[in-house]
C-alpha positions in Angstrom: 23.7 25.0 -33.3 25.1 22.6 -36.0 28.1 22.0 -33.8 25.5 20.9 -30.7 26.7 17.8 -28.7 24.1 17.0 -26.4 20.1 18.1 -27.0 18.1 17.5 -23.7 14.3 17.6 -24.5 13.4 15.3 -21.5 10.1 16.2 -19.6 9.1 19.3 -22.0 6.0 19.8 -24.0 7.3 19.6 -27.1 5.1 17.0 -28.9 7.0 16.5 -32.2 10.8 16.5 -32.9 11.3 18.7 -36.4 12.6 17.0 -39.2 15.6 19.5 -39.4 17.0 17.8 -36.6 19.1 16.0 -39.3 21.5 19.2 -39.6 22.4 18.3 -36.2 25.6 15.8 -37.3 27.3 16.0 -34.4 25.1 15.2 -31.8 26.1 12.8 -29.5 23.5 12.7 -26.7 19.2 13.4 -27.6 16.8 12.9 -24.7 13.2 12.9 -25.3 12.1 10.8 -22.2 9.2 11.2 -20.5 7.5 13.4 -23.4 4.1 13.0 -25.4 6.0 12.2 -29.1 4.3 8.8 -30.9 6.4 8.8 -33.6 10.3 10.3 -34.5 11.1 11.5 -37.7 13.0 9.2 -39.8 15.3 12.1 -40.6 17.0 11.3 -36.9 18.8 8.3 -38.4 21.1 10.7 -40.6 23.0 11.7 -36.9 25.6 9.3 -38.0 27.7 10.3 -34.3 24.3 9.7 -31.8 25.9 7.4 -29.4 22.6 7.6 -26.5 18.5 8.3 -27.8 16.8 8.2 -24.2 13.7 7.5 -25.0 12.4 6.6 -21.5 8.9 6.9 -20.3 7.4 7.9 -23.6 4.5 6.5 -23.4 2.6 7.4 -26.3 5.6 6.0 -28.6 4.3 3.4 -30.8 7.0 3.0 -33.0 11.0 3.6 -33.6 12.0 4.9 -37.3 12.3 2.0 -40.1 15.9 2.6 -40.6 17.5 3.0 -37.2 20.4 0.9 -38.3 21.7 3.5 -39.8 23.1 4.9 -36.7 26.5 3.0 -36.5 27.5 4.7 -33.7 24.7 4.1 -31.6 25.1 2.9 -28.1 22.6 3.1 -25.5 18.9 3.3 -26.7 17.0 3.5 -23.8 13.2 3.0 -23.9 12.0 1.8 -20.7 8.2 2.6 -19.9 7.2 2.9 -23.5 4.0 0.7 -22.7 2.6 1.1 -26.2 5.8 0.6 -28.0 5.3 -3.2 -29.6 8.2 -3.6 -32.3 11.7 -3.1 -33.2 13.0 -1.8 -36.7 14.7 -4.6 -38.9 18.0 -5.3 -38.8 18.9 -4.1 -35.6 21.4 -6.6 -35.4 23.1 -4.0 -37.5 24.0 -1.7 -34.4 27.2 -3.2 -33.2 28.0 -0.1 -31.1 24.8 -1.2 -29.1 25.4 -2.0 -25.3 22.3 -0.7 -24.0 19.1 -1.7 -25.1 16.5 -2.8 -22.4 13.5 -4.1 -24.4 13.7 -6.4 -27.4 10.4 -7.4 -29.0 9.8 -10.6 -31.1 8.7 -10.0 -34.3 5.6 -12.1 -35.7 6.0 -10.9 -39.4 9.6 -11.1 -39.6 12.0 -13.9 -38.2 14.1 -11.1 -36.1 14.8 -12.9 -33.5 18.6 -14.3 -34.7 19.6 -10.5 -34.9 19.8 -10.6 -31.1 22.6 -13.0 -31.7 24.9 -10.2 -33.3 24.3 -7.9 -30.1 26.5 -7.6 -27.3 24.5 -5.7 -24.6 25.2 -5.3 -21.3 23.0 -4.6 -17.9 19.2 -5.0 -18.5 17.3 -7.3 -21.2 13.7 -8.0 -21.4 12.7 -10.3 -24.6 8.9 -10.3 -24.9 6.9 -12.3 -27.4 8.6 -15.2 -27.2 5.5 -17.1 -28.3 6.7 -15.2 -31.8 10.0 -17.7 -32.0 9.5 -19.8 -35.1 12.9 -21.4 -34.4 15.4 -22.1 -31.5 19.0 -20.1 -32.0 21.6 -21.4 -29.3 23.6 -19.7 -27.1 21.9 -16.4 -28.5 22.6 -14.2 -25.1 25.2 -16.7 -24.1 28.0 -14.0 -25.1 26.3 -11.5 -23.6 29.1 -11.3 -20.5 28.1 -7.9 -19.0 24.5 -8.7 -18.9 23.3 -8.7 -14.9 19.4 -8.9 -15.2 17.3 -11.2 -18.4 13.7 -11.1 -18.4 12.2 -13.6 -20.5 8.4 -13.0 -21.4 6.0 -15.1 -23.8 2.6 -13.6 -24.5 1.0 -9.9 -24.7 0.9 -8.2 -21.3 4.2 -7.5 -19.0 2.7 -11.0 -16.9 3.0 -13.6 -19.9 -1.1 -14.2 -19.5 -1.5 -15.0 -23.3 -4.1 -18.3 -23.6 -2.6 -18.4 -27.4 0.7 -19.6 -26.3 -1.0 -22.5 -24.5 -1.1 -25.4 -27.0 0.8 -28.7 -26.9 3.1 -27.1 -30.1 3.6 -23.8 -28.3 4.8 -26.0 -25.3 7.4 -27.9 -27.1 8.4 -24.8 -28.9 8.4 -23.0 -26.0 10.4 -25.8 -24.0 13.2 -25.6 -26.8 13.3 -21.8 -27.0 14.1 -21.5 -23.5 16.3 -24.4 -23.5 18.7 -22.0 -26.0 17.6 -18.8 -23.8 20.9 -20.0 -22.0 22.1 -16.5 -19.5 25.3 -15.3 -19.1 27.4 -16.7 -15.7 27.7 -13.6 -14.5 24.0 -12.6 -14.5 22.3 -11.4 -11.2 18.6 -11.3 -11.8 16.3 -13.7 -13.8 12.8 -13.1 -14.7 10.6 -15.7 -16.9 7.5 -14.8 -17.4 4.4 -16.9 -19.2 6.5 -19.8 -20.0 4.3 -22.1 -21.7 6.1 -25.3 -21.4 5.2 -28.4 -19.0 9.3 -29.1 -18.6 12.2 -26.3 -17.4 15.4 -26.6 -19.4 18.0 -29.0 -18.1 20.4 -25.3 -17.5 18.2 -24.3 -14.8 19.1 -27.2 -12.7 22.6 -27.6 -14.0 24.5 -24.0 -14.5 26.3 -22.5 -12.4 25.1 -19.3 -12.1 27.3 -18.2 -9.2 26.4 -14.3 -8.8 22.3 -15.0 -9.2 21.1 -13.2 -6.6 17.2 -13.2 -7.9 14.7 -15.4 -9.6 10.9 -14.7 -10.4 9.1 -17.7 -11.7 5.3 -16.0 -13.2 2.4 -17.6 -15.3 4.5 -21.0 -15.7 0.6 -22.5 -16.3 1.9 -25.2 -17.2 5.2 -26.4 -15.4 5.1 -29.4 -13.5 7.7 -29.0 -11.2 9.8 -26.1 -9.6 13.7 -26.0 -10.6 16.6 -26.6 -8.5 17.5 -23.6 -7.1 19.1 -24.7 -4.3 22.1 -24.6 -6.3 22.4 -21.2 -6.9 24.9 -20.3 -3.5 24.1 -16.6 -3.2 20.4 -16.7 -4.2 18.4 -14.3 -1.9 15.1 -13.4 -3.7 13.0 -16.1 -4.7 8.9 -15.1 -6.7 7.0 -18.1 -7.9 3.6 -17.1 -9.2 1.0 -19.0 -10.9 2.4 -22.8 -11.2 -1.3 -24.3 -12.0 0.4 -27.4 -12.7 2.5 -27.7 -9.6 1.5 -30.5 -7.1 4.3 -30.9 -5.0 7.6 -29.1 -4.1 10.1 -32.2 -3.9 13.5 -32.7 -3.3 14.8 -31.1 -6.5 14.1 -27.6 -5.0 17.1 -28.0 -3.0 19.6 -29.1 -5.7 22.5 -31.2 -5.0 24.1 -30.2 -1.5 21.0 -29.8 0.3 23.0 -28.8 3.4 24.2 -25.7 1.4 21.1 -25.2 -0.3 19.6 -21.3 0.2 22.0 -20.7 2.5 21.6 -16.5 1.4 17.8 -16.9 0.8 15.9 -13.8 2.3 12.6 -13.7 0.8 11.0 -16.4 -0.7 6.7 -16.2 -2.1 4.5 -18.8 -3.3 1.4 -17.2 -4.8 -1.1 -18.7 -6.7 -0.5 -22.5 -6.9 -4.2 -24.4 -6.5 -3.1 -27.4 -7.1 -0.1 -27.4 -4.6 -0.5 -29.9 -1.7 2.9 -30.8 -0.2 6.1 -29.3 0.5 9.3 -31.3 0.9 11.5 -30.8 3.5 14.9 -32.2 4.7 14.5 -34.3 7.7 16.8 -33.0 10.9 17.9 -30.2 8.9 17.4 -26.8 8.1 16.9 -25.6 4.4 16.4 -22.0 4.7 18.8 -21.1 7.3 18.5 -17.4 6.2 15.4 -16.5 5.2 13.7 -13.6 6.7 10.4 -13.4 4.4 8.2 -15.7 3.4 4.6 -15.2 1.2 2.7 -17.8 1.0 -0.7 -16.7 -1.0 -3.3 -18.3 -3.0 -2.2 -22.0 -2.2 -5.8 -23.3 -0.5 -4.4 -27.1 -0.9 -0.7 -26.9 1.0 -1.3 -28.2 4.3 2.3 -28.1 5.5 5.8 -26.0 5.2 9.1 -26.7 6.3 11.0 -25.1 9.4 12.2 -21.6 9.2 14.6 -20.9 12.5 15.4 -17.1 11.4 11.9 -15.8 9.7 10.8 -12.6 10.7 8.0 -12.1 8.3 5.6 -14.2 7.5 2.5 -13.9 5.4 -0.5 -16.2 4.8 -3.5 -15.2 2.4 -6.1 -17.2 1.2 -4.6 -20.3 2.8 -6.3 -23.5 4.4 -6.3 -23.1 8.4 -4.2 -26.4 8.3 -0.8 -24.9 7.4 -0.7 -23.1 10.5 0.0 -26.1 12.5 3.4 -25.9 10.6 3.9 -22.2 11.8 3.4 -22.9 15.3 6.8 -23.9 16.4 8.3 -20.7 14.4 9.4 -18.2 17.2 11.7 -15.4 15.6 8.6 -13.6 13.9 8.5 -9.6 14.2 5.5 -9.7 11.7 2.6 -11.8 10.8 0.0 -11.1 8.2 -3.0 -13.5 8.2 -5.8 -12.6 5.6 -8.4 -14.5 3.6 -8.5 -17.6 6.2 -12.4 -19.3 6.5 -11.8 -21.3 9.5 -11.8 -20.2 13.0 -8.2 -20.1 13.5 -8.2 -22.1 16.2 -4.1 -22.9 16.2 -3.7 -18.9 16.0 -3.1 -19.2 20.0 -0.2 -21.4 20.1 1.4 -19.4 16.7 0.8 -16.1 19.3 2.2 -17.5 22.6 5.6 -19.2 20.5 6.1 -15.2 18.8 6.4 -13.1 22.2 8.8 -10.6 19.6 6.2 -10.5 17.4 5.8 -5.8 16.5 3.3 -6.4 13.5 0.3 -8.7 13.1 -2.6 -8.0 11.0 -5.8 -10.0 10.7 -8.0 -9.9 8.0 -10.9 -11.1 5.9 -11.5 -14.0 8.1 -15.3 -13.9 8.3 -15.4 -16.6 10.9 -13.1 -15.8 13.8 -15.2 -15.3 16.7 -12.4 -14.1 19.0 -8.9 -13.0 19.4 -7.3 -15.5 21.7 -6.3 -14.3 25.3 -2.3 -15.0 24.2 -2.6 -11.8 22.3 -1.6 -10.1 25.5 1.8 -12.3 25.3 2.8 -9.8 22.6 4.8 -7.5 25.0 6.7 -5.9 22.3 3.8 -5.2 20.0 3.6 -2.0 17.8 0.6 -2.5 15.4 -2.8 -4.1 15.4 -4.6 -4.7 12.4 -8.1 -6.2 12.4 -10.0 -6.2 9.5 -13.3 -7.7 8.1 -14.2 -10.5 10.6 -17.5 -10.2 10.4 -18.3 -12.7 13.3 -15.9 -11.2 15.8 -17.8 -10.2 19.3 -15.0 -9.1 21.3 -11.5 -8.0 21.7 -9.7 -10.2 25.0 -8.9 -8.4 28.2 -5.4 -9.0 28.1 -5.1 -6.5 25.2 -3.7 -3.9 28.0 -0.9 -5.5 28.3 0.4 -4.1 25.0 1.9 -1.3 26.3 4.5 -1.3 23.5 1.2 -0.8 20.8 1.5 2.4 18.9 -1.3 1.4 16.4 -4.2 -0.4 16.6 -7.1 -0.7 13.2 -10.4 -1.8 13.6 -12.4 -2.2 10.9 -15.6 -4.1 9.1 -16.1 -5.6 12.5 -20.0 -5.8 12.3 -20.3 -8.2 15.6 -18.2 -6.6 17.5 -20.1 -4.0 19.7 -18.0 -2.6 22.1 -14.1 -1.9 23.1 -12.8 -4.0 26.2 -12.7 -0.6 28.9 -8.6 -2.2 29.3 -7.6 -0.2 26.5 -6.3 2.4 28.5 -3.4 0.0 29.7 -2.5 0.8 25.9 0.0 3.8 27.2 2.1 3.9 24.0 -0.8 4.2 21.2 -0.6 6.8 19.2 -2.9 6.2 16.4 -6.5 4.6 16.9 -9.1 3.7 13.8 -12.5 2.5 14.4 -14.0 2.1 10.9 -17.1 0.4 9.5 -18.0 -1.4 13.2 -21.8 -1.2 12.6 -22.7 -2.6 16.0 -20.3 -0.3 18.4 -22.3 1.9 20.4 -20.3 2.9 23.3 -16.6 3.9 23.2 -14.6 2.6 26.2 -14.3 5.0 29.3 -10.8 3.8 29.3 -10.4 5.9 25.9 -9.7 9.3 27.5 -6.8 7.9 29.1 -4.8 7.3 26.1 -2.1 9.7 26.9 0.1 9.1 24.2 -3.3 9.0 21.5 -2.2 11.6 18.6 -4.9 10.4 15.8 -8.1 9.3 16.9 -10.6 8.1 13.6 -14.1 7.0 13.9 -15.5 6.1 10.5 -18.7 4.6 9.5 -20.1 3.9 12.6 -23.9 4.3 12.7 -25.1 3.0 16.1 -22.7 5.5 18.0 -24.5 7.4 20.3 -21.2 9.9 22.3 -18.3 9.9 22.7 -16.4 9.2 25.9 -17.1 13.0 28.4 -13.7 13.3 29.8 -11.1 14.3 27.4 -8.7 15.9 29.9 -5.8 13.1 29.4 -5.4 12.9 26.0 -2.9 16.1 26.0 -1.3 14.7 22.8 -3.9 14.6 20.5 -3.3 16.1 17.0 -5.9 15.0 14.9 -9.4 14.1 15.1 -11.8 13.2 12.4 -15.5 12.0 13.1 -17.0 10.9 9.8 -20.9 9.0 9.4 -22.4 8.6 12.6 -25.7 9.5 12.0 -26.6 9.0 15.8 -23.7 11.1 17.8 -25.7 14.4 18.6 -23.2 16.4 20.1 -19.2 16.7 20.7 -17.9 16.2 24.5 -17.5 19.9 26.2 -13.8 18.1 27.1 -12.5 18.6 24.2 -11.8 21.8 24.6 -9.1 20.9 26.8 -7.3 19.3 24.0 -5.7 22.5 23.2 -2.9 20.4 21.1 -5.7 19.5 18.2 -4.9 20.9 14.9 -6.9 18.9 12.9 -10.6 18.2 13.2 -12.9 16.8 10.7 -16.5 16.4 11.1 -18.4 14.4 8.2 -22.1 12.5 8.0 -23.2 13.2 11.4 -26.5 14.6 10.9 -27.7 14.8 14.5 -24.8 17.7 15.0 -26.7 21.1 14.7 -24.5 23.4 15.9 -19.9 23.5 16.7 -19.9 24.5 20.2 -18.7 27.9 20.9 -15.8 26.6 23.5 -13.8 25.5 19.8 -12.5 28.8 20.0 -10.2 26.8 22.9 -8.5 24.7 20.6 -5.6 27.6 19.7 -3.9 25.4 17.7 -6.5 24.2 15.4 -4.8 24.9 12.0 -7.8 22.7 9.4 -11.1 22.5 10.3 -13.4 20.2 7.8 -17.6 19.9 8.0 -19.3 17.9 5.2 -22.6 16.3 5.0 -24.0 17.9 8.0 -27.6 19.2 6.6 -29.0 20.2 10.2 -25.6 22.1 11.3 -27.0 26.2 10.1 -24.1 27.9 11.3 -20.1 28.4 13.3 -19.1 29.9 16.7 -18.5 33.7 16.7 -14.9 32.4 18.8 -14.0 31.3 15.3 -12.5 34.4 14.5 -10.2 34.0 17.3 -8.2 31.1 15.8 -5.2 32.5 14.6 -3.9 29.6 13.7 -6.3 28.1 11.5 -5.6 27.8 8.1 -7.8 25.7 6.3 -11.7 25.4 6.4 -13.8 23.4 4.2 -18.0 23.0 4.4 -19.3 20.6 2.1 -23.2 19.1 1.6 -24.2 21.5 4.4 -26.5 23.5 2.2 -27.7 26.4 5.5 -24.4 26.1 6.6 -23.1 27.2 3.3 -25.5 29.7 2.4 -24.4 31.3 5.9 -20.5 31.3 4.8 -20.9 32.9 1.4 -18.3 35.2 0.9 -19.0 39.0 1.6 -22.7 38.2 2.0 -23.0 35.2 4.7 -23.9 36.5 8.2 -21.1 34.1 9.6 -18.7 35.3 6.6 -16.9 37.8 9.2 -16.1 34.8 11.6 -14.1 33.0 8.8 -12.9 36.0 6.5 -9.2 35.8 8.4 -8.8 32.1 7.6 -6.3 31.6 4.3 -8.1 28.6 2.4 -11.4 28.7 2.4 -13.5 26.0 0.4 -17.2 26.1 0.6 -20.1 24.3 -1.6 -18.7 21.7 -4.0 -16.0 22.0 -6.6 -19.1 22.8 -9.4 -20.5 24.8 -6.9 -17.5 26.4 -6.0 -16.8 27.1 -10.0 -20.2 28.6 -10.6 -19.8 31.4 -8.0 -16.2 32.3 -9.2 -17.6 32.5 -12.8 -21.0 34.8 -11.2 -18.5 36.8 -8.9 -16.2 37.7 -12.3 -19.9 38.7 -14.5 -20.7 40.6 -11.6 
């Protein structure tokens, strides 16, 4: 064992590492990730030929021994996902071996911040605490050459959301600390996070950073304008959160050859800027002449956004109605997300009839959109429809059966809405159907049981349903079912028995069903069967038994139901005694008869 070379302790039990792990000399390799330790022994900085400590994932590590340094030979120390670990040991400047070494905390007590200077590390670097800085140190990661992604962080959480760092002398701090956070030329991805300063350092407008391929701007509070990253040729990610300060996005963004500018961008958000009111663009030309996503969230004041000729994804949340006027000429979109919107959404149609492409689009939380405009049915190549918490929305338009591409279609939260247009069984494509929360839906369309292709059918939380549609023969595809609160629906459809392709059925909340019909036993290939708040339901059909293929059964809240299935005892226990899972009563419930059954 003295002779060991590698110790893997990764992912075991093992709580503490003994202190006799100092007779170990030549070990090379220790791995403790992903274990319950808090502390190590200071004894481990006597392995004078460690060249890797994985510490990875420990998150109950609060801190690293006091005299690390000691370990000359030291080269990766690797302690991502250590959420409570807060601090570095003095003088880790002292590891010259050190290439890896992903998180490097700024001290408050002691000025630790220079011995970054004497490291040369290479791939990942996060600095957090910046706020700590008492002094700016030039070119401190300038040398690092084999660096590819920098995070820079001021303030206490992962997000930089520390108020403390806030001040005017913070700011200028701030500004000059980041003015001497200088990257590498050959980094890829730049994070800065919290930045408390009103002005971003001349570097970010003027290096060339030629392989930056990603930049995420968070919690700048205070910044007054965005950089120019237009400069940055092969820049293809692009995360601005939380600019309070920002009013307008200008010319600068573009940098100096705006015909060149983003000409890799893919995905660009804007989330969180209230005070944003105008967006810049290049007149005749087109500035993002390759982007393919685009956020834009939390910015209630923009009212306008350039041209995008190639998007393909577009999200707007929590947006004023205005800046869709600037979408409406956009006509390469495959998906479009519209949620938190207060208007009516009136320019929705022409956005629709310019998108004929369009395979996603999701609506949601717009509690006064009265109706879904007729150009819907324009959307030949549509896969999924998502409509979610209009409150004020009475009906779905005819020409939704011209969607004979739609494989998905959501409704939820819909409280106006009482009933499905009976065209839904022009839908000869849909697989999966969800009718949630639609308090005023009494009726299901006739057109339902025509849904050939239907393989998941969900009614959820609707409470003025009376039946279900009686003809079931056509949905020869169906897999699953599941019927859950609707208190008014008194009895299943004898149809469904035809369904023979069912293997999941799940009944939950529907009071008015007393009794499963005995033709279930038809459904051969029923392999999960799930009854739950059912009070009047008091027992199962004797054809039960007959269902080979049924694996699964679970009978919750139905107190006579379960009193009935008690196991040996019930009178219907024989009908179910064959079936492999059986859950009945409650977890506690279920706990108090095993612990009964083993006194007995």
């Amino acid at each position: 064992m003295k002779k060991l070379r590698v110790l893997d302790l990764g992912y075991s039990g093992i709580k503490r590492l003994q202190s006799s792990v100092s007779c170990l000399k030549y070990l090379r390799y220790l791995d403790r990730s992903n274990t319950f330790i808090t502390t190590l022994p200071e004894t481990i900085c006597s392995l004078c030929n460690l060249q890797v400590l994985n510490l990875s994932g420990c998150s109950d590590l609060t801190s690293l021994p006091r005299s690390l340094a000691r370990l000359c030979m030291l080269r990766h120390l690797i302690i991502n996902d250590c959420e409570r670990l807060t601090c570095l040991p003095d003088y880790i400047g002292a590891l010259f071996q050190l290439r890896t070494l992903p998180i490097f905390f700024v001290s408050k007590e002691s000025d630790n911040f220079k011995q970054l200077k004497r490291l040369r590390l290479r791939g990942e670097l996060t600095i957090r605490n910046l706020e700590n800085v008492k002094q700016e140190l030039k070119g401190i990661i300038l040398e690092m050459k084999n660096l590819h992604s920098l995070e820079l962080s001021w303030g206490d959480d992962h997000d930089g959301q520390n108020s403390s760092v806030r001040n005017d002398s913070n700011c200028r701090l701030g500004e000059k600390v980041l003015n001497c956070l200088q990257p590498p030329q050959n980094i890829k991805n730049l994070s800065i996070k919290g930045y408390p300063g009103i002005h971003l350092p001349r570097w970010m407008n003027t290096l060339a950073l030629p392989f930056l391929t990603k930049v995420l701007l968070i919690n700048s509070k205070r910044c007054e304008h965005v950089p120019a990253l237009g400069n940055f040729p092969v820049l293809e990610t692009i995360h601005m959160h939380g600019m309070d300060a920002v009013k307008n996005i200008g010319s600068e963004l573009y940098g100096e050859d705006r015909k060149k500018s983003f000409a890799s961008l893919k995905e660009l958000s804007l989330i969180d800027f209230p005070n944003l009111e105008f967006w810049w663009s290049i007149s005749g030309g087109e500035e993002f002449p390759s982007l393919v996503k685009l956020t834009i969230n939390k910015c209630p004041k923009l009212m306008n956004m350039p041209m995008f000729s190639s998007l393909r994804h577009l999200e707007f949340h929590n947006c004023h109605e205005t800046i869709l006027g600037s979408a409406v000429n956009i006509t390469s979109l495959s998906v479009l997300i519209i949620n938190v919107f207060t208007g009516q959404l009136i320019l929705l149609d022409n956005l629709l009839q310019n998108n004929v492409h369009l395979m996603s689009l999701a609506i949601s939380s717009c509690p006064n959109l009265c109706c879904i405009p007729p150009s819907l049915g324009n959307l030949v190549s549509l896969k999924s429809l998502t409509i979610r918490w209009c409150e004020e929305l009475l009906s779905l338009p005819l020409q939704l059966q011209n969607l004979t591409c739609l494989q998905s279609l959501e409704i939820s939260e819909c409280h106006s809405l009482s009933a499905l247009p009976q065209s839904i069984d022009g839908l000869i494509s849909l697989k999966y159907l969800s009718i949630e929360n639609c308090s005023n839906i009494r009726l299901l369309p006739i057109g339902l049981q025509h849904l050939s292709s239907l393989e998941h059918l969900t009614i959820m939380y609707c409470p003025s349903l009376v039946s279900l549609p009686t003809d079931w023969h056509d949905l020869s595809m169906l897999r699953s079912l599941c019927i859950l609160c609707c208190p008014e629906l008194s009895s299943l459809p004898e149809s469904i028995k035809h369904v023979t392709t069912l293997q999941n059925l799940e009944i939950h909340g529907c009071p008015g069903l007393n009794v499963l019909p005995e033709w279930l036993a038809n459904l051969s290939l029923l392999r999960s069967l799930a009854i739950s708040d059912c009070p009047n339901m008091t027992s199962l059909p004797d054809g039960l038994q007959c269902l080979s293929n049924l694996q699964r059964l679970s009978i919750q809240e139905c107190p006579r139901l379960e009193e009935h299935c008690q196991k040996n005892i019930g009178k219907d226990w024989p009908k179910i005694a064959h079936i492999a899972h059986i859950y009945i009563g409650s977890p506690e419930v279920r706990k108090e008869n095993v612990a009964s059954s083993s006194l007995r």
